[in-house]
MARBA-3410 file (N, C-alpha, C, O; in Angstrom, 1 decimal):
234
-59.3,17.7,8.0,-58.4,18.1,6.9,-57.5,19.3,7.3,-56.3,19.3,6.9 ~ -58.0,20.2,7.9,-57.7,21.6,8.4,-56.5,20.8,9.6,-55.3,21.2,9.5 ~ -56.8,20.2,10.1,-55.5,19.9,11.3,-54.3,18.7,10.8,-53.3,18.3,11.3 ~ -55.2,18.5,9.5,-53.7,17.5,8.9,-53.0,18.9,7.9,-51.8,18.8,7.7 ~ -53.6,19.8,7.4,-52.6,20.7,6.5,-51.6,21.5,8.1,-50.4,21.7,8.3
-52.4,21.7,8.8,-51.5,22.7,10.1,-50.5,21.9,10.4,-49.3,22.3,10.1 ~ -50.6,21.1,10.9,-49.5,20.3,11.2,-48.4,19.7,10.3,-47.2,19.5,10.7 ~ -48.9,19.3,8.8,-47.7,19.6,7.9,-47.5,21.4,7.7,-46.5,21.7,7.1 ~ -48.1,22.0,8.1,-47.3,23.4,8.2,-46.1,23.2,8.9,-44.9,23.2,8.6 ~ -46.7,23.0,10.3,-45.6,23.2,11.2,-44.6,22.6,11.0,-43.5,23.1,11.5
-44.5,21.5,10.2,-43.6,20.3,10.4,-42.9,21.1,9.1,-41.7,21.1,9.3 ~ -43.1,21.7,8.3,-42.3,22.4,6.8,-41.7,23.5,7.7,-40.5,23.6,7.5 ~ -42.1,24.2,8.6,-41.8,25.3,8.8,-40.8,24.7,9.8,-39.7,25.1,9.2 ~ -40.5,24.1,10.6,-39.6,23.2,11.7,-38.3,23.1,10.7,-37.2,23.6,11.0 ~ -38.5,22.3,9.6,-37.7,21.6,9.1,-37.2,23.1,8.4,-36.1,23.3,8.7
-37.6,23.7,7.8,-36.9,25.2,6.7,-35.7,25.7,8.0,-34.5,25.7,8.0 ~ -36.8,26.0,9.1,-36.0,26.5,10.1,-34.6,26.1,11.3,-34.0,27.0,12.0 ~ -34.4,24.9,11.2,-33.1,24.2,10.9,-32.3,24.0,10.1,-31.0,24.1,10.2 ~ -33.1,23.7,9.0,-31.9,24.2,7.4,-31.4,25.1,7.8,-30.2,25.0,8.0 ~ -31.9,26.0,8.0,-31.3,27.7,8.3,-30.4,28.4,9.4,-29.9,29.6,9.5
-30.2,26.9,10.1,-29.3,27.7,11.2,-27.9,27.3,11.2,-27.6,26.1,11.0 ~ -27.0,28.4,11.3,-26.0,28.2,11.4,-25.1,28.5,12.4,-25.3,29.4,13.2 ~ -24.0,27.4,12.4,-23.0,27.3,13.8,-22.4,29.1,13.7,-21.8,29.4,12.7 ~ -22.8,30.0,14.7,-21.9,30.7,15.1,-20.5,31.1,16.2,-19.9,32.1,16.6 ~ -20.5,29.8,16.3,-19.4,29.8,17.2,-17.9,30.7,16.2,-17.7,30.8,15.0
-17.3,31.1,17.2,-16.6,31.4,16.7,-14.9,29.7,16.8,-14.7,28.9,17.7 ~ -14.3,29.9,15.5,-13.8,28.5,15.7,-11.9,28.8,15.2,-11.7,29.8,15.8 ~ -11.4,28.6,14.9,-9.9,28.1,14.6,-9.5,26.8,14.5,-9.3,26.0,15.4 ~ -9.2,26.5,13.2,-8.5,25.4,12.3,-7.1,25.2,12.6,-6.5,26.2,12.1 ~ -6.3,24.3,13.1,-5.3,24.4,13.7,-4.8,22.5,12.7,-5.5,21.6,12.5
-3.5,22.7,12.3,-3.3,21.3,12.3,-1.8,20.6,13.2,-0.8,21.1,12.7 ~ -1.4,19.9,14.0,-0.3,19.1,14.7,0.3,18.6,14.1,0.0,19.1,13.0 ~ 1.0,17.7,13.9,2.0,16.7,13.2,3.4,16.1,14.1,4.1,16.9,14.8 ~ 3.5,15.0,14.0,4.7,14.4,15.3,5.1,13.1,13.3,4.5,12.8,12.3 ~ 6.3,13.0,13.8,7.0,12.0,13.2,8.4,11.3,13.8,9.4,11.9,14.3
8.4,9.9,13.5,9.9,9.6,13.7,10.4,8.8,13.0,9.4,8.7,12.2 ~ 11.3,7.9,12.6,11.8,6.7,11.9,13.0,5.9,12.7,14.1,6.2,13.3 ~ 12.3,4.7,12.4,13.0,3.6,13.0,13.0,2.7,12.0,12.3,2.4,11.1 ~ 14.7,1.9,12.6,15.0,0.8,11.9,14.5,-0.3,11.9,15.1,-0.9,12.8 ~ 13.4,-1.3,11.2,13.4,-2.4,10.9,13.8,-3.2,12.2,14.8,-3.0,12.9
12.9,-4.1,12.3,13.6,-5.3,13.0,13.0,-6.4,13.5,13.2,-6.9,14.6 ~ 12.2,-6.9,12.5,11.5,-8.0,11.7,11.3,-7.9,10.4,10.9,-6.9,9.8 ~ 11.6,-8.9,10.0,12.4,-9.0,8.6,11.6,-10.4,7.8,12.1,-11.4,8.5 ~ 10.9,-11.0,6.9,10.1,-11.6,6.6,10.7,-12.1,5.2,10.9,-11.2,4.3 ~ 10.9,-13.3,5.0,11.8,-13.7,4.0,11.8,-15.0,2.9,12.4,-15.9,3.4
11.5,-15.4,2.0,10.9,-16.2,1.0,12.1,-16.9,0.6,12.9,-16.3,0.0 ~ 12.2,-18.3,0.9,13.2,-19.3,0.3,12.9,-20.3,-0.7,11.9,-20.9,-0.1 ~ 13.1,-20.9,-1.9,12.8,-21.6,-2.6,14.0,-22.7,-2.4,15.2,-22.4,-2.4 ~ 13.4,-24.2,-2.4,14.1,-25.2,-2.3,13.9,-25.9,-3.5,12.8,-26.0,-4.1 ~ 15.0,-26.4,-4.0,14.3,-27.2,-5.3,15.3,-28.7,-5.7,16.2,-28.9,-5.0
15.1,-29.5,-6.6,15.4,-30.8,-6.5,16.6,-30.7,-6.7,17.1,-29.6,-6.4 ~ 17.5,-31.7,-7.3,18.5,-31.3,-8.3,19.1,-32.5,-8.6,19.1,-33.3,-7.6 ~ 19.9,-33.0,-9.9,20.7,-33.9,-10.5,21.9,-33.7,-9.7,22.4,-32.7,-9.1 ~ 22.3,-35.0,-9.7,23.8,-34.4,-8.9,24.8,-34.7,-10.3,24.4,-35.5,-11.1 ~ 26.1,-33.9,-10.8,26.6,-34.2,-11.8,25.7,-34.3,-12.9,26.5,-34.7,-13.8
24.9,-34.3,-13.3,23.8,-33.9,-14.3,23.5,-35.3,-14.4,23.5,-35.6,-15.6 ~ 23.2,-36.2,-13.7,23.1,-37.6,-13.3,21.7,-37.5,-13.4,21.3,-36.4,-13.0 ~ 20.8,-38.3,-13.8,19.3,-38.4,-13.6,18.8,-39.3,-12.7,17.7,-39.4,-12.3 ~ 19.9,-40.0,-12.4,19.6,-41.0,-11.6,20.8,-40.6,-10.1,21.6,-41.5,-9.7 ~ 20.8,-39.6,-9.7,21.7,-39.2,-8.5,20.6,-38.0,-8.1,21.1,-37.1,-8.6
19.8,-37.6,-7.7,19.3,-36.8,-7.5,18.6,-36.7,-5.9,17.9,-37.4,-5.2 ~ 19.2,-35.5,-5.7,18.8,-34.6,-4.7,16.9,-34.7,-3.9,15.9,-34.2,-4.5 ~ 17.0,-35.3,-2.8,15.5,-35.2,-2.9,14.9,-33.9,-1.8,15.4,-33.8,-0.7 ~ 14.1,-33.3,-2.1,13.5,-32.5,-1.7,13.2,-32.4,-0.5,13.3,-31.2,0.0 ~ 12.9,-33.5,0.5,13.2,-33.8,1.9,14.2,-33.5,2.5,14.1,-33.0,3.6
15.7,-33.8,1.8,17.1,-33.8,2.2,17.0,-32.4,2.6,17.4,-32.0,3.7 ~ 16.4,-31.4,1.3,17.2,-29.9,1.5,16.0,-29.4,2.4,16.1,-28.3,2.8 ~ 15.0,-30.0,2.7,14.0,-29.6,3.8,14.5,-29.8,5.3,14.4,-29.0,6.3 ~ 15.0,-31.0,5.3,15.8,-31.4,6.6,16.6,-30.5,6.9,16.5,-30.0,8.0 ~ 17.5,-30.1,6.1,18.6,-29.2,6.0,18.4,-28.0,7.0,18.8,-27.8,8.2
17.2,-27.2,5.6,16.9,-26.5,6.7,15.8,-25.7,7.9,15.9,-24.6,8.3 ~ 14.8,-27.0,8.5,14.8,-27.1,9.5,15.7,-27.5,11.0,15.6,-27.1,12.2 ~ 16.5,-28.3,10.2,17.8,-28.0,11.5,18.2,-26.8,11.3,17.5,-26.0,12.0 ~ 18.8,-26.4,10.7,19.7,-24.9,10.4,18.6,-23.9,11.3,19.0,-23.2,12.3 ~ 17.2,-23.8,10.9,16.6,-23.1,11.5,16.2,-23.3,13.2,15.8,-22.3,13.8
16.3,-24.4,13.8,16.8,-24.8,15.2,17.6,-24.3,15.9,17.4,-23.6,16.8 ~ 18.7,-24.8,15.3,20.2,-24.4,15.5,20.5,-23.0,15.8,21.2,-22.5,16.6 ~ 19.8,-22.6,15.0,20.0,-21.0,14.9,18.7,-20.6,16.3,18.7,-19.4,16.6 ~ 17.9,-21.3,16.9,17.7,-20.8,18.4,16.2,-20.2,17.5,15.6,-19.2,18.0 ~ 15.8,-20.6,16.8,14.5,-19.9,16.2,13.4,-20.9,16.5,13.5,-22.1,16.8
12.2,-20.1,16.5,11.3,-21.0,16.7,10.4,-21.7,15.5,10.2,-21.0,14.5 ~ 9.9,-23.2,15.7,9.7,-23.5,15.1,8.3,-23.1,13.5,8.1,-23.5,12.4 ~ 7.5,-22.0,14.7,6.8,-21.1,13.9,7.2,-20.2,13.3,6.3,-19.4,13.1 ~ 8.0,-20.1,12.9,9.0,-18.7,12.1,9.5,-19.0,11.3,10.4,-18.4,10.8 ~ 8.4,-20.8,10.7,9.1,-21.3,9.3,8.3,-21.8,8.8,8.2,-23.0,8.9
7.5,-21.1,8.0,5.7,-21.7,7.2,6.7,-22.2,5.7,7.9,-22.1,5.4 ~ 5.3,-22.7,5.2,5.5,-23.3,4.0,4.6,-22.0,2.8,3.6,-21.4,3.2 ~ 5.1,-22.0,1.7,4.3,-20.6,1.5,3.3,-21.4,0.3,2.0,-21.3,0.2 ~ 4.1,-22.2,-0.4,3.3,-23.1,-1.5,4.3,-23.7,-2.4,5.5,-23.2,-2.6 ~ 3.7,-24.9,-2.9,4.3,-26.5,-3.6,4.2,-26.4,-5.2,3.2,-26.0,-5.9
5.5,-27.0,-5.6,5.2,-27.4,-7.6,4.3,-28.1,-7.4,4.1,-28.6,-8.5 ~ 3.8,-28.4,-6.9,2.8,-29.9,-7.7,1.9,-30.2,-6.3,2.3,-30.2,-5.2 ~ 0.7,-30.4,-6.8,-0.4,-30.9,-5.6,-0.4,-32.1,-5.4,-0.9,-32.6,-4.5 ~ 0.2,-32.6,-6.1,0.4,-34.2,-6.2,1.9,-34.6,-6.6,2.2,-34.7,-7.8 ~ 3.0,-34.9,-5.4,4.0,-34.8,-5.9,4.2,-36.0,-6.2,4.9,-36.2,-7.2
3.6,-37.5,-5.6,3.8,-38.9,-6.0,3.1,-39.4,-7.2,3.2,-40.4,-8.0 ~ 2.4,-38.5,-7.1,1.6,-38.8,-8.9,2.6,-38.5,-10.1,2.8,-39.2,-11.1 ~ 3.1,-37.6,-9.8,3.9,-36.5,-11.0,5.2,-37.5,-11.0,5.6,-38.0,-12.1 ~ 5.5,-37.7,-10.1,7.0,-38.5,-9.7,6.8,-40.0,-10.5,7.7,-40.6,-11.1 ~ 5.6,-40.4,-10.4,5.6,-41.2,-11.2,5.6,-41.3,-12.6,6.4,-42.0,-13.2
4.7,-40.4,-13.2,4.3,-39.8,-14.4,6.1,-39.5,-15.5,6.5,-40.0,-16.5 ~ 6.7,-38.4,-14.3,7.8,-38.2,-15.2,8.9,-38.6,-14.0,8.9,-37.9,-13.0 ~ 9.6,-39.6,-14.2,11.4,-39.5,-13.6,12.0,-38.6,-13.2,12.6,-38.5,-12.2 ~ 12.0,-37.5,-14.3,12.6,-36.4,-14.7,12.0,-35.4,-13.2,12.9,-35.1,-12.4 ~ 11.1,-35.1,-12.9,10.2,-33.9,-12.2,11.5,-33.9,-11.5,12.4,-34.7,-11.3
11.2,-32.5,-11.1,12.0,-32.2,-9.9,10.6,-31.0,-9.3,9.8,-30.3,-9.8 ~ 11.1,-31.6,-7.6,9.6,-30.9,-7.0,10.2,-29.7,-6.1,11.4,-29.9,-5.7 ~ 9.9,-28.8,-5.8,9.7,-27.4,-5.8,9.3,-27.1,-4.3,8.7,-28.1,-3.9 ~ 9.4,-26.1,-3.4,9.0,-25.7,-2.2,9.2,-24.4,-1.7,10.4,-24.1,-1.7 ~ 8.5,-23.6,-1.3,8.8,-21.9,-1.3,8.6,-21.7,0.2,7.3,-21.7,0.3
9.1,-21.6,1.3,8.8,-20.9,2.6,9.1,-20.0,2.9,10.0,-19.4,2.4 ~ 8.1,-19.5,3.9,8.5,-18.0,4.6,9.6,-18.2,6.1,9.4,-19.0,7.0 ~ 10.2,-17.6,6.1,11.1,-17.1,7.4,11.1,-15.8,7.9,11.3,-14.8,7.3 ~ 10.8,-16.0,9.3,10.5,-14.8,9.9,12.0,-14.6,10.9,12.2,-15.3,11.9 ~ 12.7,-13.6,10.6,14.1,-13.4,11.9,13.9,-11.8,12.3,13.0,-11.0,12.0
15.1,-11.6,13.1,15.1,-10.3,13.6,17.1,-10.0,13.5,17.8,-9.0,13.6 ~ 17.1,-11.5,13.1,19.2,-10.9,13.0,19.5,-11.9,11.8,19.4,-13.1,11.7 ~ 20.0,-10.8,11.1,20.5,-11.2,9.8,21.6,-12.1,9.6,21.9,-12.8,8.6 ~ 22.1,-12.1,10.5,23.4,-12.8,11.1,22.7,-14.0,10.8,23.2,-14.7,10.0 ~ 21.4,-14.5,11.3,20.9,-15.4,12.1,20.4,-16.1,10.4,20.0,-17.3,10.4
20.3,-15.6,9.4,19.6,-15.7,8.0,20.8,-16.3,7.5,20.4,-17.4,6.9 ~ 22.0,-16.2,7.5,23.2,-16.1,7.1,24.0,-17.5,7.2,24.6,-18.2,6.4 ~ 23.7,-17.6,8.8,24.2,-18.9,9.2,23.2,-19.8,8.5,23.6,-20.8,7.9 ~ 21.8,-19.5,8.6,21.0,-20.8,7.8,21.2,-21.0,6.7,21.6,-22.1,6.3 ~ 20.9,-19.9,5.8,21.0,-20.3,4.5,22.6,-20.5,4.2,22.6,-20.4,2.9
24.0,-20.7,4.7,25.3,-21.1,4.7,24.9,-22.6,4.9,25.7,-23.4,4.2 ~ 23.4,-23.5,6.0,23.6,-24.8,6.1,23.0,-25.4,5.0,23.3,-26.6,4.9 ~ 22.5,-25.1,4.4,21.5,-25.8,3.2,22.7,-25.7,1.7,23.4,-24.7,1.3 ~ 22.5,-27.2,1.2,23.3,-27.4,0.2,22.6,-26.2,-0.8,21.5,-26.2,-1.2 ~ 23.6,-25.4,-1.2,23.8,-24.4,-2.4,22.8,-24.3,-3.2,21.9,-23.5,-3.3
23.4,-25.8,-3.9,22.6,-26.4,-5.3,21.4,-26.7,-4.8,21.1,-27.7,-5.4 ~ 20.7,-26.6,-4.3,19.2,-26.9,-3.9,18.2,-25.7,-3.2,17.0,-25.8,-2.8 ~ 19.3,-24.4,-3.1,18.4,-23.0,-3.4,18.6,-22.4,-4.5,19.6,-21.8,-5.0 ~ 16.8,-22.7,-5.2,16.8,-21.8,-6.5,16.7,-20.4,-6.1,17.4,-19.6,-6.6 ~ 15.8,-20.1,-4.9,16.3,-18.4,-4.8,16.2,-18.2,-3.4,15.7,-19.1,-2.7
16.7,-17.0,-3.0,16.2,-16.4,-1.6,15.8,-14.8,-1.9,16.3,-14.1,-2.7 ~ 14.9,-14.6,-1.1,14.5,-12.9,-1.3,13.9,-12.5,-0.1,13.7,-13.3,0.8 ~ 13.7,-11.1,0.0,13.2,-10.7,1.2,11.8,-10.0,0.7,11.6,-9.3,-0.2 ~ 10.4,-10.8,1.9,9.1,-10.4,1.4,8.9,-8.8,1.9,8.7,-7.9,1.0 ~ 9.1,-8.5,3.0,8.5,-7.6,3.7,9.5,-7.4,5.1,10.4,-8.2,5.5
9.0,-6.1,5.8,9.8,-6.2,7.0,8.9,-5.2,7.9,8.2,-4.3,7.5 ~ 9.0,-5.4,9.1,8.5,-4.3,10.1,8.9,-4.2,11.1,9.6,-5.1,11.5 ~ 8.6,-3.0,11.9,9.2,-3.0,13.3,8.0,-3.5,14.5,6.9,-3.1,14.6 ~ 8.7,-4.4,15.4,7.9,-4.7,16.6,7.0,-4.2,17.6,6.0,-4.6,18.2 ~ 7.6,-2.9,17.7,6.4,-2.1,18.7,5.8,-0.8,18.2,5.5,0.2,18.9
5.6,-1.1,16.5,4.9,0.1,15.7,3.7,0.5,16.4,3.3,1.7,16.5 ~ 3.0,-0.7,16.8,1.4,0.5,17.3,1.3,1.4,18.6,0.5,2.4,18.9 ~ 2.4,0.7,19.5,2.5,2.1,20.3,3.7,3.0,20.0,4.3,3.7,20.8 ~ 3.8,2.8,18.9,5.0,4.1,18.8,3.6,5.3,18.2,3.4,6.4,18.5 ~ 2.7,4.0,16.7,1.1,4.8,16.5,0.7,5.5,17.4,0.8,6.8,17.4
0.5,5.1,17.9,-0.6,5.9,19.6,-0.2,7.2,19.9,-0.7,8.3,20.1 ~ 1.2,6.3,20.0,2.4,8.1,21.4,2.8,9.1,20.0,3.0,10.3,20.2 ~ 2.9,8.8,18.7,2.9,9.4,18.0,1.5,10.5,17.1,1.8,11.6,16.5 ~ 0.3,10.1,17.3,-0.8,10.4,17.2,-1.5,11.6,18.4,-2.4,12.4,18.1 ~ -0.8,11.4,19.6,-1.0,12.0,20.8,-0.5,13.0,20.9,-1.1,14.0,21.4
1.1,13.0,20.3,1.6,14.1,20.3,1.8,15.1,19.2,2.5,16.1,19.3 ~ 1.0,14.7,17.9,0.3,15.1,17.4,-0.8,16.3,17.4,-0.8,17.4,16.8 ~ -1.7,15.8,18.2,-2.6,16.4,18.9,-2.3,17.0,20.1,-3.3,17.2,20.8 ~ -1.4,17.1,20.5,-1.1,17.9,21.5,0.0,18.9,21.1,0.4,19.9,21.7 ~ 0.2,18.6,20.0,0.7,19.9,18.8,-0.2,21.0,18.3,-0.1,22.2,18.2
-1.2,20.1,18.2,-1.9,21.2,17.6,-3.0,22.0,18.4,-3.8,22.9,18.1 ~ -2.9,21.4,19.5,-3.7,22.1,20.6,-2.8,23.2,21.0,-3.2,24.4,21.3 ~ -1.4,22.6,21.0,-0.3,24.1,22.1,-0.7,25.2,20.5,-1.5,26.1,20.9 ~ -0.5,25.2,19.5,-0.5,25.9,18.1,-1.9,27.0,18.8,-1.8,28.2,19.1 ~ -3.2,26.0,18.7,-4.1,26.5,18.9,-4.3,27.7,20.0,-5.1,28.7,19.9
-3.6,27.5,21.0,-3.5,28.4,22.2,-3.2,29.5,21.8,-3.9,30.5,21.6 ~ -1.5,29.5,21.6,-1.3,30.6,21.6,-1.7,31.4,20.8,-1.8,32.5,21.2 ~ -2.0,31.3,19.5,-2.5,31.7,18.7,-3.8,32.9,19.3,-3.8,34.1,19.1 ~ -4.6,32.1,19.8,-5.9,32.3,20.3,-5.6,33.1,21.1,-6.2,34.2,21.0 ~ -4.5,33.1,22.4,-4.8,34.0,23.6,-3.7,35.1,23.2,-3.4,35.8,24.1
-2.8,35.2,21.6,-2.7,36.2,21.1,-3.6,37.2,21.0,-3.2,38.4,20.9 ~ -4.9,37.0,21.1,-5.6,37.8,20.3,-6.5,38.3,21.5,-7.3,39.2,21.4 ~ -6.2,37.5,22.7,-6.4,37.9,23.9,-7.8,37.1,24.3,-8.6,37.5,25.1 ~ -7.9,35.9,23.7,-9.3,34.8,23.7,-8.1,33.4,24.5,-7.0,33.3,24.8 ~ -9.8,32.4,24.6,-9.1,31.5,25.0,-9.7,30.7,24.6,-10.9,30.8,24.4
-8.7,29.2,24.4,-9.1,28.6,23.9,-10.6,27.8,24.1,-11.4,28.2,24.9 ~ -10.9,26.8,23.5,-12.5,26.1,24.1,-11.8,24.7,23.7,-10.6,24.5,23.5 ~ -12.9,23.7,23.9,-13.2,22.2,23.7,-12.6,22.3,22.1,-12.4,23.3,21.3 ~ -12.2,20.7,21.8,-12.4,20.4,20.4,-13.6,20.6,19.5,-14.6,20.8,20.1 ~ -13.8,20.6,18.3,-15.2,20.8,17.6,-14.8,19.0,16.7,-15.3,17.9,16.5
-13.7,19.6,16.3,-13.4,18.1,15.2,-11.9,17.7,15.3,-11.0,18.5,15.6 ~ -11.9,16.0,15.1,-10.5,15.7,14.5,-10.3,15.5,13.0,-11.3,15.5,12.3 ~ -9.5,15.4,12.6,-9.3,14.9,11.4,-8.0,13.7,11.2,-7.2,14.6,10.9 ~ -7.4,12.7,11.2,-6.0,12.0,11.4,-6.1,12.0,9.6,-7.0,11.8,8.8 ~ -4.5,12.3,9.5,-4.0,12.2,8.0,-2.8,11.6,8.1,-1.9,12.0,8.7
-2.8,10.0,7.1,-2.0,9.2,7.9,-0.9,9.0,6.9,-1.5,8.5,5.9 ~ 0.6,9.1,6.7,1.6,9.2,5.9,2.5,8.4,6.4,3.6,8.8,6.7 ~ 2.2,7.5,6.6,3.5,6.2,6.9,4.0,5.6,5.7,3.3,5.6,4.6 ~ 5.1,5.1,5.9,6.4,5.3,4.8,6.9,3.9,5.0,7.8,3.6,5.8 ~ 6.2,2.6,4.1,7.4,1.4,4.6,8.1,0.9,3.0,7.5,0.2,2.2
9.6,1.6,2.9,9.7,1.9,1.8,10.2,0.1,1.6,10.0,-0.6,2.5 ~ 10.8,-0.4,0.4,11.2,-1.8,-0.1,12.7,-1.6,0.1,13.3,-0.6,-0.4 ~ 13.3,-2.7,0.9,14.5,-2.8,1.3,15.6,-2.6,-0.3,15.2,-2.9,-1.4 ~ 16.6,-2.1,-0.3,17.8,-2.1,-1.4,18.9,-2.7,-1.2,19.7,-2.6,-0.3 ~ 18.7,-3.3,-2.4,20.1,-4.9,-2.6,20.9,-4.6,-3.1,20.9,-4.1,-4.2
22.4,-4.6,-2.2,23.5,-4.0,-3.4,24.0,-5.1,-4.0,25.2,-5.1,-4.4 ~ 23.2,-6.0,-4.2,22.8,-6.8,-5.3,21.6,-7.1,-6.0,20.6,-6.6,-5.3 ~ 21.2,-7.7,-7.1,20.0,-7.7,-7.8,19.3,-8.1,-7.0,18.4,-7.5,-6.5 ~ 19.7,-9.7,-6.5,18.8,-10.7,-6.2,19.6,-11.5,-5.0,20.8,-11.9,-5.3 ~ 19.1,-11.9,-3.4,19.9,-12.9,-2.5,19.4,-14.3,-3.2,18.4,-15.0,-3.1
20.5,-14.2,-4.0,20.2,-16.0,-5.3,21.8,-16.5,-5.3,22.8,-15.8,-5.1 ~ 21.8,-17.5,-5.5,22.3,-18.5,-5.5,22.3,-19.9,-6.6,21.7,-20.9,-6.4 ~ 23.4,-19.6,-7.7,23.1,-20.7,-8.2,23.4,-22.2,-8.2,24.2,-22.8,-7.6 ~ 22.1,-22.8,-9.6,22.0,-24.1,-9.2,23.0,-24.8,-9.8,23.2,-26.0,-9.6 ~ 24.0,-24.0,-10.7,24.8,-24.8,-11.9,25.6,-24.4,-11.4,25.9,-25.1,-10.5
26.4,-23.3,-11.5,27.5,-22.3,-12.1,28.4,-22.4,-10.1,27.8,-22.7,-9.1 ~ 29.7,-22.1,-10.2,30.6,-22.0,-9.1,30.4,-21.0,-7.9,30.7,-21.1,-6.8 ~ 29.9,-20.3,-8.6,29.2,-19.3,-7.4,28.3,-19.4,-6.3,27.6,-18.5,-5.8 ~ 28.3,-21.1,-6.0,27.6,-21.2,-5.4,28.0,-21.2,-3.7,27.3,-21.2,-2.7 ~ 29.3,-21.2,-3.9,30.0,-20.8,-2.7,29.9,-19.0,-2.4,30.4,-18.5,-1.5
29.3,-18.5,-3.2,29.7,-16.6,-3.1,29.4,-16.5,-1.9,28.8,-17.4,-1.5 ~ 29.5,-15.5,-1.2,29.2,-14.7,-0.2,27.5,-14.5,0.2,27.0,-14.2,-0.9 ~ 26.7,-14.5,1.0,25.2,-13.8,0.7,25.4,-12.5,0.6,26.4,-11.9,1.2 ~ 24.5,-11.8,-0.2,24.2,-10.6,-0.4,23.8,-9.6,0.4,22.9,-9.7,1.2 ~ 24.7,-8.1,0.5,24.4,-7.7,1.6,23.2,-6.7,0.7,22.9,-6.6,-0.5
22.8,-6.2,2.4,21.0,-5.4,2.2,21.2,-4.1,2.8,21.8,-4.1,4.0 ~ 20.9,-3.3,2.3,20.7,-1.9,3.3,19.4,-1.6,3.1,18.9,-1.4,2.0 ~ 18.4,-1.5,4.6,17.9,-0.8,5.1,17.3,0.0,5.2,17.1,0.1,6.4 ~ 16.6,0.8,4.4,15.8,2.2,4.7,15.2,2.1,6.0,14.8,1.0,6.3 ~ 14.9,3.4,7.0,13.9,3.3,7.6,12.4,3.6,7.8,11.8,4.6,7.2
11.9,2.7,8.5,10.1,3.1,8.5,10.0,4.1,9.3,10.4,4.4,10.5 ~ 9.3,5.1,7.9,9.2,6.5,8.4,7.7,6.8,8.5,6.9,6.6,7.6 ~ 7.3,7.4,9.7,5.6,7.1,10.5,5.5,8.9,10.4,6.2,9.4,11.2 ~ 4.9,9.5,9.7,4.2,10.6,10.0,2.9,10.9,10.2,2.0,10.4,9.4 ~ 2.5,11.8,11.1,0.9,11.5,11.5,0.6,12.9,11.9,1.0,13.4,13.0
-0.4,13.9,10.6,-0.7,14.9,11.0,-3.1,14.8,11.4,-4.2,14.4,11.0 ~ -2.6,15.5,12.3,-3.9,16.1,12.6,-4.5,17.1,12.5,-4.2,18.0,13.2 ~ -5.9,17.4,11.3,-6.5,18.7,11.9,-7.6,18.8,12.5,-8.4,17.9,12.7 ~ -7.6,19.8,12.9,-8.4,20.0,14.5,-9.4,21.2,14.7,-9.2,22.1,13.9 ~ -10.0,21.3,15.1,-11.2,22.3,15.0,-11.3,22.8,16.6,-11.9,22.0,17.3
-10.9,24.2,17.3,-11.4,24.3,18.3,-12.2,25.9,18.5,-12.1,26.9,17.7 ~ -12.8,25.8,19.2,-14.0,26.2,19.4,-12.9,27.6,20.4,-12.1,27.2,21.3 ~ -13.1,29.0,20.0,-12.9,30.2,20.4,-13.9,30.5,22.0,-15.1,30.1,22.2 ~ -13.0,31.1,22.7,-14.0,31.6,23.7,-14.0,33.0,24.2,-14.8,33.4,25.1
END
């Protein structure tokens, strides 16, 4: 009994005595920061195809295939690949059921387009009949070689805050030591593109369906990447 209380001594006394110790190193908190912004240049884009009366004819009607054909050529043509044109989602799970059910239906189709020249958006949606885009919009956009711009921007970061750390330190006539800690604090900026129009739409009725497409301006993705840093005095 005597050698099981000693040894939970020791073991209370071990463990108090670790609680108790503290890092005296002497240390300096330093933080880096690197940033840059770049323009966009993938650009990710949501098209709606949809049926339509021709002349308000119920029996003239536009079939959903036609303006699908449309533009998959257009998207060819335009030198794109054929992956850079998903289907996003359908009116109807059942479009031959429905088709039967009502005369009337008109069926529905939403894809994504992936480009890098707007130009190249321009000429497509110019080949697809008017009247059979209910809308066009832009989902999202990014730039192509963000993660090592990440990296080279994270690096010199930290090599900001190491030069900071120096002089500082051999101000005072010390020199610097090893890292103790990092910290990454991460402030990337991918702001929503601005339409100097509402909406890249196009209507299904009205004369404007010849207008111009809508121009877009740009913001850029702005990548800021601070580090703090812990180094150890010597």
């Amino acid at each position: 009994m005597k050698k099981l209380l000693t040894i939970a001594f020791v073991t209370l006394f071990s463990l108090s005595a670790s609680a108790q110790q503290v890092d005296l190193r002497k240390k300096i908190s330093v933080t880096g920061s690197s940033e840059m912004e770049v323009t966009p240049d993938i650009i990710y884009l949501s098209i709606s195809l949809k049926e339509y009366f021709k002349d308000n004819n119920s029996k003239k009607k536009v079939d959903i295939t036609t303006l699908e054909n449309q533009l998959f050529n257009a998207v060819q043509k335009a030198g794109l690949d054929k992956e850079n044109l998903t289907i996003n989602n359908l009116s109807s799970y059942n479009y031959a059921t429905e088709k039967k059910r009502n005369p009337d239906f008109l069926a529905s189709k939403q894809y994504r387009l992936k480009v890098t020249d707007l130009n190249k958006w321009n000429n497509i949606i110019g080949a697809v009949d008017s009247k059979g885009i209910a809308y066009t919009n832009i989902e999202s956009y990014d730039y192509s070689k963000i993660e090592a711009l990440k990296k080279d921007l994270k690096i010199k970061a930290l090599q900001a805050a190491k030069f900071k750390a120096t002089y500082m330190v051999e101000a005072l006539g010390d020199k610097l030591g090893s890292v103790i800690d990092i910290q990454e604090v991460n402030n990337e900026q991918y702001p929503q593109p601005i339409y100097r129009t509402n909406m890249m739409m196009k209507s299904n009725t009205a004369d404007t369906a010849e207008s111009a497409p809508a121009e877009i301006d740009f913001k850029k993705i702005k990548l800021n990447y601070t580090m703090n840093t812990v180094f150890e005095i010597r």
